[in-house]
N, C-alpha and C positions, 0 to 999 in steps of 0.2 A: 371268913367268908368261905365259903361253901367250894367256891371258884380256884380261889386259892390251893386247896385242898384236890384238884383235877392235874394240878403240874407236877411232871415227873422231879425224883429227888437227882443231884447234879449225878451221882452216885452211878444212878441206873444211865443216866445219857451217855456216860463217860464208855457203858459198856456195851453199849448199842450203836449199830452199824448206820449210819455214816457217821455220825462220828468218832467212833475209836480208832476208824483209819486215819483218820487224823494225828492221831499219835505220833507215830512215825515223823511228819513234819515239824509239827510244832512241839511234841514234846507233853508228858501228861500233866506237866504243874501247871504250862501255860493255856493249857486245854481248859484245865477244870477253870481257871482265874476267868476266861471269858466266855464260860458256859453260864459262871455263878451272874457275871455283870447280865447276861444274855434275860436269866431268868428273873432276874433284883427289875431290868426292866418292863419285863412283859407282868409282873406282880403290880408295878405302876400301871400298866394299863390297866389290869382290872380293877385297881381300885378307884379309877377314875371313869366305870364304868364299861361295862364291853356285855354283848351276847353271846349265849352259850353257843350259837352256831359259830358265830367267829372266833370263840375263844378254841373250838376244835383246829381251827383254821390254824390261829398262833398257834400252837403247840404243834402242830405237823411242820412250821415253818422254823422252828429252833433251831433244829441242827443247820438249816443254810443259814443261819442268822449268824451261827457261832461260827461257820467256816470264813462269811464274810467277814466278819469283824477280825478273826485271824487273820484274813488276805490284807485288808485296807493294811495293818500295821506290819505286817511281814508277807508280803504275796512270792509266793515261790516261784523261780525261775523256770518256764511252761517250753516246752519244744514248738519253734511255729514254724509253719509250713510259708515261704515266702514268696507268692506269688506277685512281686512288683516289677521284677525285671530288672529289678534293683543290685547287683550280685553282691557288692559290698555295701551293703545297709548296714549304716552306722549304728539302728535302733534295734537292728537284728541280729544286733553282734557280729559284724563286717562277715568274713571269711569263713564258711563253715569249715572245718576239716577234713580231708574224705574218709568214708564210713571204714575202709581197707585199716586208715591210718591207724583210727579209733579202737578198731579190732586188733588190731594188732600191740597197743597200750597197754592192755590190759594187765599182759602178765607181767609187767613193771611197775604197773602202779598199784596195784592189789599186794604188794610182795618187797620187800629190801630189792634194791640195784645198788649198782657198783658207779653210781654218778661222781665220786668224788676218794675211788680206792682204787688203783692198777691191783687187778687180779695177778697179776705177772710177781709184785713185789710185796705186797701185800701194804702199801704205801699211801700216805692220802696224794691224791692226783688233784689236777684242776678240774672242777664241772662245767667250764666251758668249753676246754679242749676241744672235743668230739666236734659242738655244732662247729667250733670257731674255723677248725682245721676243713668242715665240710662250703661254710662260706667262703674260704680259699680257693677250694679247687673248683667252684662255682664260678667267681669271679674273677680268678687270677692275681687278686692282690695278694699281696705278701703277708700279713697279718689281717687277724679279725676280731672283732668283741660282739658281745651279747649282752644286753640291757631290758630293764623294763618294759620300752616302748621309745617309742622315735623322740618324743619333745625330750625324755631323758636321754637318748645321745645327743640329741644337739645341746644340751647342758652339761653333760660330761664333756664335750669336745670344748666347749667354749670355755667354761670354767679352764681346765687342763691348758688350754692354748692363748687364753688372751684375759686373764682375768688381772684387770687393773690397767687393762691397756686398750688399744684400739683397733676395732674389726669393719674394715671396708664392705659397704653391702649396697647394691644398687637399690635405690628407690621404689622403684619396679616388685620389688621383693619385700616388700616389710609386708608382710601377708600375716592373715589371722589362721590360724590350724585350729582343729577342733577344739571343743572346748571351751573356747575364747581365750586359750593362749595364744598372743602374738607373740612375734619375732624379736621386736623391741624390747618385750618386757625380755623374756628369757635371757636376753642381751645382759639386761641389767640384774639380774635374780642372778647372773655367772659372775657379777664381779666387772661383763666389757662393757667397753662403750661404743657406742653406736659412731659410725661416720658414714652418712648417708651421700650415696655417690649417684651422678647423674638427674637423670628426671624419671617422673611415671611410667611413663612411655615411649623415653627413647635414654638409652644406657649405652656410651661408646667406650671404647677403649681409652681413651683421651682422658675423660672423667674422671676414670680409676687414677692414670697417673697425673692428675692434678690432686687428687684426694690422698698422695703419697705423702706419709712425714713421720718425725722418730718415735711417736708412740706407735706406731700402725706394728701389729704382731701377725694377723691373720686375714685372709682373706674372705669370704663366705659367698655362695651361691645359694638358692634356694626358688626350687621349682613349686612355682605358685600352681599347683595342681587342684585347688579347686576354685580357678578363675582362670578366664583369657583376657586380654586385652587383644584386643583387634585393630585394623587399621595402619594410625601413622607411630609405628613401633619398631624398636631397634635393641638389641643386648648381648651384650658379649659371650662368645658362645666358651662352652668350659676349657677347649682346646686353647685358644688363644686367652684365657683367663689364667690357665696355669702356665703359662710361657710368661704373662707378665708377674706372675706370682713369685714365679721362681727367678728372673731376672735381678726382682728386687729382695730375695734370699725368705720371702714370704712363704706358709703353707698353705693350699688353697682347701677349703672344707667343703664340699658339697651337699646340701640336704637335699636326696633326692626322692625322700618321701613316703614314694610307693613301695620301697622293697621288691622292685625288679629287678634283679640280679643279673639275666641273660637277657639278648634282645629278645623280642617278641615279633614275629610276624604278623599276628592281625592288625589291622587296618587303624583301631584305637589306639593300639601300642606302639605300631610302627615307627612312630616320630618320638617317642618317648625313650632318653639313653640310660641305659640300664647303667647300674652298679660296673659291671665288663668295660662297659663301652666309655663309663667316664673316670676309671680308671688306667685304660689303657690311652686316655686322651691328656693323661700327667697328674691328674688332680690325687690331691694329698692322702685324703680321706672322703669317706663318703657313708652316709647314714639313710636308712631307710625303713620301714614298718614290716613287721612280721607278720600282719594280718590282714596287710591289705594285697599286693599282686603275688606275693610271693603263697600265699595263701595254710597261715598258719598259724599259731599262737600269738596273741598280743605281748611284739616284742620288738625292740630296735636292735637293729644289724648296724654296725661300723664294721668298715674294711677299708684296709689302705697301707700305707707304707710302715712299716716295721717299728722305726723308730718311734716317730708319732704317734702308732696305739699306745706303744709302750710306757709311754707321759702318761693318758689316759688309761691306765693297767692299773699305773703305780699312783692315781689318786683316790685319798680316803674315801669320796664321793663316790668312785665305783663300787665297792663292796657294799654300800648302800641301796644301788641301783640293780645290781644281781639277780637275773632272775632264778625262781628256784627248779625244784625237781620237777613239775608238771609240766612248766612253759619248754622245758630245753630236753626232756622227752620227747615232747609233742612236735617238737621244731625240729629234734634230730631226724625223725622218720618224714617227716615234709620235707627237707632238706633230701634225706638220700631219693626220696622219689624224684625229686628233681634234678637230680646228678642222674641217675634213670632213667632221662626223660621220660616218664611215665605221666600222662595227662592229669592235670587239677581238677576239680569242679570247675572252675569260669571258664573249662572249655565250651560248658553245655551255650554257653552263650553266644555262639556261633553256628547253634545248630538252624538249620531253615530249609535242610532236603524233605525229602518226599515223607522219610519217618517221623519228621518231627512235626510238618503238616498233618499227618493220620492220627498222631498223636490228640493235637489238639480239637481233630474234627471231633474223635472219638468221644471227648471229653464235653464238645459242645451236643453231638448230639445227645449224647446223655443227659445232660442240662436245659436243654432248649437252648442252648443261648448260636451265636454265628462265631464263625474263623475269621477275622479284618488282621489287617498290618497292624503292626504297632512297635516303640520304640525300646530296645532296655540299653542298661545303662551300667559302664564298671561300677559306678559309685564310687566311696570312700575320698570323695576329692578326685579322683584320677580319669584325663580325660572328660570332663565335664560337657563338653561341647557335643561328644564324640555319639553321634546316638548309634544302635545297633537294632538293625531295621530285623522283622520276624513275624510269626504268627503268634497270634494272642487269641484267645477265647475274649469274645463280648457280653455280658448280660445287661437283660435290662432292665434293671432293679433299682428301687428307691436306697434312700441313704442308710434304711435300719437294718437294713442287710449284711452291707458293710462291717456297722456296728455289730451285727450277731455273730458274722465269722468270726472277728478279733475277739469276743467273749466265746467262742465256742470251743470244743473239745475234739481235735486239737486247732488250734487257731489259727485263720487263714486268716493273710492279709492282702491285701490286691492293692486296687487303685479306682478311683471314680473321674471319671468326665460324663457332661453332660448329661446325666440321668442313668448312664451306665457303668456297671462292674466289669471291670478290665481284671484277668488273671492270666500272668504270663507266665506260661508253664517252665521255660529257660531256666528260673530259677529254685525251680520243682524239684526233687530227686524225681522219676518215674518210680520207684517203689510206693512214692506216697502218694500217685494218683491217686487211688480207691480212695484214701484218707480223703484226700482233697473232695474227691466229686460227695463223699457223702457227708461231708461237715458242709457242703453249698448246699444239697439238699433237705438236712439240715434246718439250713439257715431259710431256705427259701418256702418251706411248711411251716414254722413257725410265723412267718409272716402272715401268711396267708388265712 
């Protein structure tokens, strides 16, 4: 057919702009394999009939045909702009980094480092040393570890402390963490067993030492951070948990989640005991996330008494669990900024002066849209209750709006109530305004 004989050969597509920059992503074998599938298909269309006006049409439409078909089975990891108010968005990849940090990576990770060689002796060293020694002076405990991510400390600790035996856990706490890992299981996935102490909603002291007997090896706490229970409630707080722990020659384990290391003065934080605070309160050990308050690589932090890492040092399971060159890079220089005290990003989320009003007007009048109150949120579990009141940009835009930011280049995501697009800029860098306002308008001419 005659038709047939108008499609370009895969040859020529391969070397034609848009898609050869595709290259680069996917690579030129996988290129050509779904250019050939792209064109095997639109050969089917003609011969089940088509017009020459729409056959011009497909053939202008090939190369986005072969890029989607690339994205649906490998879609490349996109930079999005996050306007939900959300600072640890789970779907956002919790914690960004800050851009200083990032900038400052580079000439490490482009290049050999010395992660696991004292320059001094010319010897292999530990690769954890550095951060472990800088969670130390962080926190004041005595020793520290680095792992994968937090559910892998609490399975390194548990394995290491009680595996075959029995770990006291108030009821209150058998909580689900991301993922659909609960507490239960991981219990059991370590070899413990569960002895579930007290009730839902009211956990006393009394409980625990009824719940005492010769298999019991370990204590455990665990701060249900992405739920409250309100009302008629009572639980033993970790001071008087590690007096009874220790009474009975127990260690007490604390998972405190968030990876807040130092108290925090805002308002959400306030009530929330840091790494510092519930270590200096007796407790044994204590495990928390690297990417959630502490704001930095996806990683679990253990700190605690000497002895006790030391068990979890010297099990096979750690060196398993290790994180490598990138996560304990990125974590060393997040860590000295915070020995620094030098401000995080989820400062910005306290911002609500006069600058950060002008900010948003500016943003609205540019847009059409109005300045209202509105809520954002730590996220990542932490604080859930806790809203943090501000200015937000309102538009008032149907739902395919929405949709077009999140498809759009680079991609916003916000929030919708009641027939309106909420974007809260708290969660914005200010370098990416411009981005911002011109991927909405954008989004808001394509509609239209």
């Amino acid at each position: 057919m005659s038709q047939l004989r108008r499609l370009p050969a895969v040859g020529h597509l391969l070397q034609e702009s848009p898609l050869a920059e595709l290259t680069g992503l996917y690579g030129r074998e996988a290129l050509r394999v779904q250019t050939t599938r792209v064109l095997d298909a639109v050969r089917a269309e003609i011969r089940t009939g088509i017009e020459d006006d729409q056959l011009a049409e497909t053939i202008r439409e090939i190369p986005d045909r072969v890029r989607a078909a690339l994205e649906a089975e490998a879609p490349p990891l996109r930079r999005v702009l996050n306007a939900t108010g959300i600072f640890l968005h789970t779907n956002l990849g919790r914690a960004p980094l800050p851009r200083e940090v990032v900038a400052d990576l580079a000439d490490r990770l482009d290049a050999y480092c010395d992660l696991e060689m004292s320059l001094d002796t010319g010897r292999r060293s530990d690769r954890g040393r550095r951060v472990e020694n800088l969670v130390r002076a962080l926190t004041g405990a005595e020793a520290a570890l680095v792992v994968n991510n937090n559910a892998a400390a609490l399975a390194l600790a548990l394995s290491s402390l009680a595996s075959g035996r029995e770990v006291l856990l108030s009821r209150g706490e058998l909580v689900e963490i991301g993922g659909s890992f609960r507490i239960p299981d991981i219990l059991e996935a370590s070899g413990a067993r569960l002895v579930e102490v007290g009730t839902t909603n009211r956990t006393r002291l009394a409980d625990y030492e009824r719940a005492i007997r010769p298999g019991v090896s370990l204590v455990l706490k665990v701060y249900p951070s992405n739920y409250r229970i309100q009302g008629f409630v009572e639980e033993v707080d970790p001071a008087t948990l590690a007096d009874f722990a220790h009474r009975h020659g127990l260690p007490l384990l604390v998972d405190e989640g968030s990876g807040m290391l130092r108290a925090e003065p805002a308002p959400p934080l306030s009530r929330h005991q840091s790494f510092q605070d519930l270590i200096e309160a007796g407790c044994d050990l204590v495990c928390g996330s690297g990417d959630k308050l502490l704001g930095g690589p996806q990683a679990g932090l253990i700190a605690g008494r000497e002895s006790i890492v030391a068990r979890l040092r010297e099990s096979p399971l750690y060196r398993a669990l290790r994180p490598g060159r990138l996560v304990l890079t990125a974590l060393d220089a997040v860590l000295r900024r915070h020995l620094a005290a030098r401000p995080m990003p989820i400062a910005a989320l306290w911002r609500d002066g006069e600058e950060h009003r002008r900010r948003v007007e500016g943003l609205a009048d540019r847009l059409g849209g109005k300045v209202v109150r509105g809520s954002a949120y730590l996220g990542g579990g932490s604080a859930p209750e806790q809203e943090i009141e501000g200015w937000v940009m309102a538009l008032t835009a149907p739902g395919d709006v929405a949709a077009r930011l999140r498809q759009g280049e680079p991609p916003v995501v916000g929030y919708q109530r009641e027939g309106r697009l909420f974007l809260d800029l708290r969660t914005v860098d200010p370098e990416d305004d411009q981005a911002l306002a011109e991927a909405v308008e954008r989004a808001l001419a394509r509609r239209s």
